[in-house]
VMD Tcl script that builds the backbone (N, CA, C; Angstrom):
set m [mol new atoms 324]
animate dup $m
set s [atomselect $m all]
$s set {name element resname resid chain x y z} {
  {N N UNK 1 A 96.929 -135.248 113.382}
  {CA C UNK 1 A 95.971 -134.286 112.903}
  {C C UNK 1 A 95.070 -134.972 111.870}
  {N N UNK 2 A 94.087 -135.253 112.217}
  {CA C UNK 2 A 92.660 -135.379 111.145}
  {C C UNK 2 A 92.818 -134.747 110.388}
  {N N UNK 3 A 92.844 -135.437 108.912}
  {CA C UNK 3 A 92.275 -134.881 106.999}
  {C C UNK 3 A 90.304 -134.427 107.651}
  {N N UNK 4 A 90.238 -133.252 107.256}
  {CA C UNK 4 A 89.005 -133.208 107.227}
  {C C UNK 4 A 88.533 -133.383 105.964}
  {N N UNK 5 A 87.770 -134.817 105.601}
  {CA C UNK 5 A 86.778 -134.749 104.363}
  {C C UNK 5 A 86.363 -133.577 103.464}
  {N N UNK 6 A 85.575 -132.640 104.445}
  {CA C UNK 6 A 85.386 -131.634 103.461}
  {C C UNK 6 A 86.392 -130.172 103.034}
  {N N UNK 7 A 87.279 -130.487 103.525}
  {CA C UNK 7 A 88.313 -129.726 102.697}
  {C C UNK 7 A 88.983 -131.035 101.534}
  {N N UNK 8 A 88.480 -131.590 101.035}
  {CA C UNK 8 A 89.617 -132.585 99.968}
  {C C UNK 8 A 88.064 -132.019 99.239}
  {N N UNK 9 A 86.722 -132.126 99.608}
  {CA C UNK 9 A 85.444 -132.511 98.973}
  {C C UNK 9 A 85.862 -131.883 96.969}
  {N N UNK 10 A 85.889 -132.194 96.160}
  {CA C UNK 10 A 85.278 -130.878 95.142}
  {C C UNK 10 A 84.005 -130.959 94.472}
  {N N UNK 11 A 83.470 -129.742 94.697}
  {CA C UNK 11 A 82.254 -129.508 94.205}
  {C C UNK 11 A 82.472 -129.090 93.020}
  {N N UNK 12 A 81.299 -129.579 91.900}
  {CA C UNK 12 A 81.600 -129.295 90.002}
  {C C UNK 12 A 80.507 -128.911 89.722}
  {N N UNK 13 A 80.218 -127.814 89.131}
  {CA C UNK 13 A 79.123 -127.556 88.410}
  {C C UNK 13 A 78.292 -128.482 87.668}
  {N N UNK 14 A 77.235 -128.762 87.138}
  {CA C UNK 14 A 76.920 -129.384 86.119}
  {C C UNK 14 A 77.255 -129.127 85.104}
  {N N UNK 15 A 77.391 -129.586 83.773}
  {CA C UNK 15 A 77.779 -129.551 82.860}
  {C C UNK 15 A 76.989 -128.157 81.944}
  {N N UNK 16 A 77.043 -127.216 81.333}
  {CA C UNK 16 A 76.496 -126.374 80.705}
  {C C UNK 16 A 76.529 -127.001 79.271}
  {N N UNK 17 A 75.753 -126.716 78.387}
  {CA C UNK 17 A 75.010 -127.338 77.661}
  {C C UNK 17 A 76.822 -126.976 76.027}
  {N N UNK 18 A 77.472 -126.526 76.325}
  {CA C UNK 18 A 78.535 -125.901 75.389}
  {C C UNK 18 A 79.740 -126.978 75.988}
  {N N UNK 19 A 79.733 -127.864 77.137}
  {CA C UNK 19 A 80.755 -128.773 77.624}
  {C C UNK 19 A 80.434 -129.608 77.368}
  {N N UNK 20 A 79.164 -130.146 77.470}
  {CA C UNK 20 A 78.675 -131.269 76.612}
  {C C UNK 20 A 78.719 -131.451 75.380}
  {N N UNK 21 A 78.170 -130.214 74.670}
  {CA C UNK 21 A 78.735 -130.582 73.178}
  {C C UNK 21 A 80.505 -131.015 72.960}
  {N N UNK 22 A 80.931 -130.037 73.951}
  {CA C UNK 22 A 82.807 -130.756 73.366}
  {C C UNK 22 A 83.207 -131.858 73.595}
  {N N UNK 23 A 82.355 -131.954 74.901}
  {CA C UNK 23 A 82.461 -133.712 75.190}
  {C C UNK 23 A 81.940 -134.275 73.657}
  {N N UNK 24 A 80.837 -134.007 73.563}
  {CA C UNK 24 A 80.295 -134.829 72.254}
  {C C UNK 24 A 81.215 -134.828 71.365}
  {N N UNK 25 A 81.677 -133.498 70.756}
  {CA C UNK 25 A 82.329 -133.453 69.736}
  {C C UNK 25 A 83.577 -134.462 69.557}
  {N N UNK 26 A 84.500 -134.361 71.108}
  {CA C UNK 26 A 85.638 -134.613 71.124}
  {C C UNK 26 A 85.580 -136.511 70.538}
  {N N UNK 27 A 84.510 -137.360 70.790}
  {CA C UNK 27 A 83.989 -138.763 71.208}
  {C C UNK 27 A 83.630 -138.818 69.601}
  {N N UNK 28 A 82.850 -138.399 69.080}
  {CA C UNK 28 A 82.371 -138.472 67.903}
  {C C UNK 28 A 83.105 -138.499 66.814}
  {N N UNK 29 A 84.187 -137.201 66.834}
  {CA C UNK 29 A 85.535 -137.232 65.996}
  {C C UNK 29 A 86.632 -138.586 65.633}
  {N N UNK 30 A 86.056 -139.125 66.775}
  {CA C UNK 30 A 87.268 -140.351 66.621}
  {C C UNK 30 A 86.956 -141.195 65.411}
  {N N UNK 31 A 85.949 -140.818 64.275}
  {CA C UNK 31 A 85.822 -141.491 63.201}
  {C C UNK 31 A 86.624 -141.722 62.369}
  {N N UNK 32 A 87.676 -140.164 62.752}
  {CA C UNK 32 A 89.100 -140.139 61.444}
  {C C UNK 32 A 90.002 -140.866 61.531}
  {N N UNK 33 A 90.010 -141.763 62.972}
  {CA C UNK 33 A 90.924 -142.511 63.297}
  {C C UNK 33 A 90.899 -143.826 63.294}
  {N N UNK 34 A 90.006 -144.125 62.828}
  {CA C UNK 34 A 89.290 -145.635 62.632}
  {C C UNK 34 A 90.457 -146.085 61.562}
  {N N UNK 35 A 91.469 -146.980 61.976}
  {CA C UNK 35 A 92.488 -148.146 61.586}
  {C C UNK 35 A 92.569 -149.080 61.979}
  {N N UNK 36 A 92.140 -150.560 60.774}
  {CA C UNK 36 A 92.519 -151.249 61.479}
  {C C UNK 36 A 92.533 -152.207 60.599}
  {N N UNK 37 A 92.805 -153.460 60.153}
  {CA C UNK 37 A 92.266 -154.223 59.519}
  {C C UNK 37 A 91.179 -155.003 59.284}
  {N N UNK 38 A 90.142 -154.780 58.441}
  {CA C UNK 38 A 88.894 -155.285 58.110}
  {C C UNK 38 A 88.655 -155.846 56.729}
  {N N UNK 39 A 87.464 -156.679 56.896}
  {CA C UNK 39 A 86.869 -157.726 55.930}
  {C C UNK 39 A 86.121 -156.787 55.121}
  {N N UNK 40 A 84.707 -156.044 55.683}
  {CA C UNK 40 A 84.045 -155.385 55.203}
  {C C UNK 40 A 84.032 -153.783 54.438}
  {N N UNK 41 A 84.258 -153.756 54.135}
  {CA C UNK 41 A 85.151 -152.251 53.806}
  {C C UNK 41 A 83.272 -151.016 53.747}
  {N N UNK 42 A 82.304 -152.081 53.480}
  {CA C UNK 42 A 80.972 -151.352 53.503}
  {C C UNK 42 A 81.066 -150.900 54.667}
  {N N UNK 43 A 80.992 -151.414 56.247}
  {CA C UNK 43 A 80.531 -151.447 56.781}
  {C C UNK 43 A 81.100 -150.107 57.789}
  {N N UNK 44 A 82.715 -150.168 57.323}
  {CA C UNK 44 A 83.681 -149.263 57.445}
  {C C UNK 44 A 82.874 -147.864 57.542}
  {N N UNK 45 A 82.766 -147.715 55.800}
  {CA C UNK 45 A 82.376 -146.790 55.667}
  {C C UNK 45 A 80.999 -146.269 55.953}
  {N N UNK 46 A 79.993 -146.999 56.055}
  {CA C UNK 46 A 78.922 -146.472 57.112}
  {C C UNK 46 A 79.483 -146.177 57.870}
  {N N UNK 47 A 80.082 -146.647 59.161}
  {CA C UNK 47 A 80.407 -146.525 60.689}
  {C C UNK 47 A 80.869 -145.008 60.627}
  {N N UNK 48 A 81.898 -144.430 59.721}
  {CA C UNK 48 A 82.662 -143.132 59.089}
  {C C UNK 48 A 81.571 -142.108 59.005}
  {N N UNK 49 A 80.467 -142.764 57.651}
  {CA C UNK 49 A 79.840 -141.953 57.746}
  {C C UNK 49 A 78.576 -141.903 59.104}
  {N N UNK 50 A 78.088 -142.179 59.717}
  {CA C UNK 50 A 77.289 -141.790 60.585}
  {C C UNK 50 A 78.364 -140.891 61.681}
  {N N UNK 51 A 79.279 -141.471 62.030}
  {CA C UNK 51 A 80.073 -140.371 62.855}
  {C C UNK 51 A 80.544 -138.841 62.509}
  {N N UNK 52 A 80.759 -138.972 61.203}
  {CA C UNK 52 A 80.683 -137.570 60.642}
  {C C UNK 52 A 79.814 -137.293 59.939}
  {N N UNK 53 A 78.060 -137.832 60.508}
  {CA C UNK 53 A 77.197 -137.279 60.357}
  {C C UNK 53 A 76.328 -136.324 61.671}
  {N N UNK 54 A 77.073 -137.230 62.906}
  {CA C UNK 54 A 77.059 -136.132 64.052}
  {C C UNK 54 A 77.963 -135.143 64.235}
  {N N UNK 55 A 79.315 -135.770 63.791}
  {CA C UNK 55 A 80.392 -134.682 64.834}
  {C C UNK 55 A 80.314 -133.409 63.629}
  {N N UNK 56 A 79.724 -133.511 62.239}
  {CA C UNK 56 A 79.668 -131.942 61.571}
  {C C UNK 56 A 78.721 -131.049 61.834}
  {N N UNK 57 A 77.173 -131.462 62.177}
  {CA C UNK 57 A 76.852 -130.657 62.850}
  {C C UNK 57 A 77.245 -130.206 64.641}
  {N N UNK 58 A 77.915 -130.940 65.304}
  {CA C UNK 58 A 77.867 -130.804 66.788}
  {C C UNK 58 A 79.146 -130.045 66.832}
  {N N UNK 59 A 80.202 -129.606 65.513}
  {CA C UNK 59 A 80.946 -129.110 65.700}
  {C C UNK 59 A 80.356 -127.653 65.443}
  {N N UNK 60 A 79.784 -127.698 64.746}
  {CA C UNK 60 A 78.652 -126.402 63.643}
  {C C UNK 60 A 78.396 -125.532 65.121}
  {N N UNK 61 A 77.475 -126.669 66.025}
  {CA C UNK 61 A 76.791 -126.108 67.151}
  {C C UNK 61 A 78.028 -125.434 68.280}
  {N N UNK 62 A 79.072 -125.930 68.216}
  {CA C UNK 62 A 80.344 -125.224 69.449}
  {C C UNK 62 A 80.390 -124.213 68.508}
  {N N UNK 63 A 80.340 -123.787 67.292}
  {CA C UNK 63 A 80.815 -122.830 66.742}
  {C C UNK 63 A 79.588 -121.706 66.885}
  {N N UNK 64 A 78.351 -121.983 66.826}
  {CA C UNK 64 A 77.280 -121.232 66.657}
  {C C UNK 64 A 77.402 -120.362 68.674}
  {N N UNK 65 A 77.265 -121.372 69.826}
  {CA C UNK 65 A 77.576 -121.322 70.660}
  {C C UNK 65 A 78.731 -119.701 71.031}
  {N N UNK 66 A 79.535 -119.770 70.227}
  {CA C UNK 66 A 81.663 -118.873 70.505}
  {C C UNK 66 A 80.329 -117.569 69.775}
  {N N UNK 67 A 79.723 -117.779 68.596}
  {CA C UNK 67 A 79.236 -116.726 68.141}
  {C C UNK 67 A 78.123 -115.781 68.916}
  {N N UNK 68 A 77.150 -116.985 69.266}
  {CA C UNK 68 A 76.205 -116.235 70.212}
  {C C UNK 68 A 76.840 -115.753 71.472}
  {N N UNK 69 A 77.980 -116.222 72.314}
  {CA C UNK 69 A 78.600 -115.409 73.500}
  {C C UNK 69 A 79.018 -114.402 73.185}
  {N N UNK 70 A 79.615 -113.986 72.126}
  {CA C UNK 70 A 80.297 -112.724 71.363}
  {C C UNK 70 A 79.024 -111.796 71.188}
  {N N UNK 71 A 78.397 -112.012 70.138}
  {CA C UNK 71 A 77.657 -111.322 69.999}
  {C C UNK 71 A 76.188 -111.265 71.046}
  {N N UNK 72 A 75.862 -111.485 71.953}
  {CA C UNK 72 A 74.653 -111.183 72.617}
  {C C UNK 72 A 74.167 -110.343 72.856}
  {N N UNK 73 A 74.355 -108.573 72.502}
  {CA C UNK 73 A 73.743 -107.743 72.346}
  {C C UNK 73 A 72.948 -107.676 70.780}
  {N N UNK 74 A 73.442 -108.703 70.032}
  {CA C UNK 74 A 72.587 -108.544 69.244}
  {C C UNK 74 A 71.614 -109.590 68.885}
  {N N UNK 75 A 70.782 -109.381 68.407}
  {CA C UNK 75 A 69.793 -110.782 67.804}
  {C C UNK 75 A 69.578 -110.648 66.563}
  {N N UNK 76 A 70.145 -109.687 65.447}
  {CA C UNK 76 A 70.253 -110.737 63.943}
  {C C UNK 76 A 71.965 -111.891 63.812}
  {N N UNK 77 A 72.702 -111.176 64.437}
  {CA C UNK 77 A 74.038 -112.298 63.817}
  {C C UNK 77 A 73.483 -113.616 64.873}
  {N N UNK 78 A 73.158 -113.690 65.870}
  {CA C UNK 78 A 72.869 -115.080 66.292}
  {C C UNK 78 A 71.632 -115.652 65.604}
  {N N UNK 79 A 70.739 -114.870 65.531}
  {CA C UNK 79 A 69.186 -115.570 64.391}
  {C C UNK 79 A 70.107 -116.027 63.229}
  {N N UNK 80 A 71.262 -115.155 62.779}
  {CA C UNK 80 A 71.446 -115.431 60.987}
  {C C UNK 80 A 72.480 -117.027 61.237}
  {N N UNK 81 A 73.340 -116.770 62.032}
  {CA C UNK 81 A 74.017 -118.334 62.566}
  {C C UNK 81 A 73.095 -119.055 63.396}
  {N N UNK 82 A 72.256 -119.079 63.700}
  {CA C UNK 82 A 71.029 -120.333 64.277}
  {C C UNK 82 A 70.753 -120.765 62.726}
  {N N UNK 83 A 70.247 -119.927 62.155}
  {CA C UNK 83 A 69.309 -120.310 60.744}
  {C C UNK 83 A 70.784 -121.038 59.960}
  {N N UNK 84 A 71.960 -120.759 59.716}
  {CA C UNK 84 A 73.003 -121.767 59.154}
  {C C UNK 84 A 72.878 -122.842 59.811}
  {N N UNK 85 A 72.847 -122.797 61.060}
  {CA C UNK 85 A 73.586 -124.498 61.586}
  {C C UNK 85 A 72.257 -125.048 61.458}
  {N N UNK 86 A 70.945 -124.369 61.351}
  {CA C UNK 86 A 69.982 -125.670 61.352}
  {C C UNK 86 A 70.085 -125.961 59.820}
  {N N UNK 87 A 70.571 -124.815 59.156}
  {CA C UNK 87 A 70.881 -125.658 57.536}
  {C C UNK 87 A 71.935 -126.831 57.615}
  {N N UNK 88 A 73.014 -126.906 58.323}
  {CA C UNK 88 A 73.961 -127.737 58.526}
  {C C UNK 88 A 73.874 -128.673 59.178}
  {N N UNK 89 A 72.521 -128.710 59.976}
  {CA C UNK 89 A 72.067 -129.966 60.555}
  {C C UNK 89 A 70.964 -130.415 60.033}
  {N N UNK 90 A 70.525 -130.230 59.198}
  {CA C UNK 90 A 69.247 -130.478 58.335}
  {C C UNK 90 A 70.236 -131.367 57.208}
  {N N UNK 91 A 71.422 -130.686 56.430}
  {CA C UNK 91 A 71.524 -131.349 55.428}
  {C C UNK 91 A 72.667 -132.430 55.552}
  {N N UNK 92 A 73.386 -132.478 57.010}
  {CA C UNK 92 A 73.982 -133.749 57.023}
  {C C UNK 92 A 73.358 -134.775 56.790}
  {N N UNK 93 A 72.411 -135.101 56.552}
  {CA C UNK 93 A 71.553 -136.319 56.290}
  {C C UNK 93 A 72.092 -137.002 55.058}
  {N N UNK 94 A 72.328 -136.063 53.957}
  {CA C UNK 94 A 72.980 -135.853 52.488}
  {C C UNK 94 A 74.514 -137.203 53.236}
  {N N UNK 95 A 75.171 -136.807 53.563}
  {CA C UNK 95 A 76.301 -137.835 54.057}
  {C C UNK 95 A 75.446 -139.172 53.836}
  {N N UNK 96 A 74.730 -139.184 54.518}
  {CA C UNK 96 A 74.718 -140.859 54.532}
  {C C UNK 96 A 73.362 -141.561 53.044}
  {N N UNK 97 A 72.998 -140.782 52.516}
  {CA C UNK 97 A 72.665 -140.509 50.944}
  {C C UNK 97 A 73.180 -141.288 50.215}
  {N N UNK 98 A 74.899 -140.172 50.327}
  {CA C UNK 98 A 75.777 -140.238 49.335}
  {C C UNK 98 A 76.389 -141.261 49.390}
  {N N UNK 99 A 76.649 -142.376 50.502}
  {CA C UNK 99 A 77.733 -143.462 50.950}
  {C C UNK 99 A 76.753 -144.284 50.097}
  {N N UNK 100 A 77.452 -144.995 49.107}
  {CA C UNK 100 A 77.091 -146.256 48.178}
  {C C UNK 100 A 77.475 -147.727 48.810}
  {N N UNK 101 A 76.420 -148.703 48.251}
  {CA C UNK 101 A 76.786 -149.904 48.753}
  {C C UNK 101 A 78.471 -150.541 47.889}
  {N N UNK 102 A 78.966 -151.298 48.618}
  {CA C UNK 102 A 80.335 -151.867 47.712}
  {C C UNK 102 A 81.383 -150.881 47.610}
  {N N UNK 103 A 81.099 -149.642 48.375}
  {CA C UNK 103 A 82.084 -148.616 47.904}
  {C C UNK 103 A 83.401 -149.608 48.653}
  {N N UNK 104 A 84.601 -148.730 47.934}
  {CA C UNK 104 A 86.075 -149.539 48.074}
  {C C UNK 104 A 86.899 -148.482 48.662}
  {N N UNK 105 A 87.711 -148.325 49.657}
  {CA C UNK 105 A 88.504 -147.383 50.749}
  {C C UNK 105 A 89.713 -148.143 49.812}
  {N N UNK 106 A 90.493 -147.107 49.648}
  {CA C UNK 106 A 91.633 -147.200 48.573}
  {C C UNK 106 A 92.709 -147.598 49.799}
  {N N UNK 107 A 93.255 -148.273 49.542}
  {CA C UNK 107 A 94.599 -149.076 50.774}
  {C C UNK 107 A 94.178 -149.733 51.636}
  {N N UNK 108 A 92.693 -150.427 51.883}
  {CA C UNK 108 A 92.435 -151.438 53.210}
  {C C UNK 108 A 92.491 -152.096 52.563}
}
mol reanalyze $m
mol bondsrecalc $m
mol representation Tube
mol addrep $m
């Protein structure tokens, strides 16, 4: 008996724009896990901070996302959480500001 091809086939949606962010999120996060032994301890901490200069707002955005599905009969709680996360993506910038040159990671 012949496997027919298109019964194994699977067909996948494209990605909706809320799977991509978790993809993002999930990839981006891996900043907290950064161990290892290094020379530069600057360079460290850039790398830290630019990653949790995306994954805090892109987490902001899965969260804004759970709110607007909930609420979609209305349009002030999603306007009033749009207008936060673009505050929260406006002021991550502040992260990489604040990271000083020579800073020292206590135990590398």
């Amino acid at each position: 008996m012949p496997l027919d091809s298109e019964l194994f086939a699977v067909v996948l949606p494209p990605p909706s724009e809320v799977t991509a962010s978790h993809i993002f999120v999930r990839l981006t996060d891996l900043h907290a896990v950064i161990a290892a032994p290094i020379d530069n301890c600057t360079a460290l901490h850039y790398v830290q901070g630019i990653f949790a200069e995306i994954s805090i707002p892109a987490t902001s955005l899965l969260f804004f996302f759970r709110v607007k599905a909930i609420y979609s009969h209305s349009r002030i709680v999603p306007a009033f959480f749009g207008v936060m996360w673009l505050g929260i993506a406006g002021l991550s910038i502040m992260i990489m500001l604040g990271i000083t040159k020579g800073a020292y990671i206590v135990y590398s």
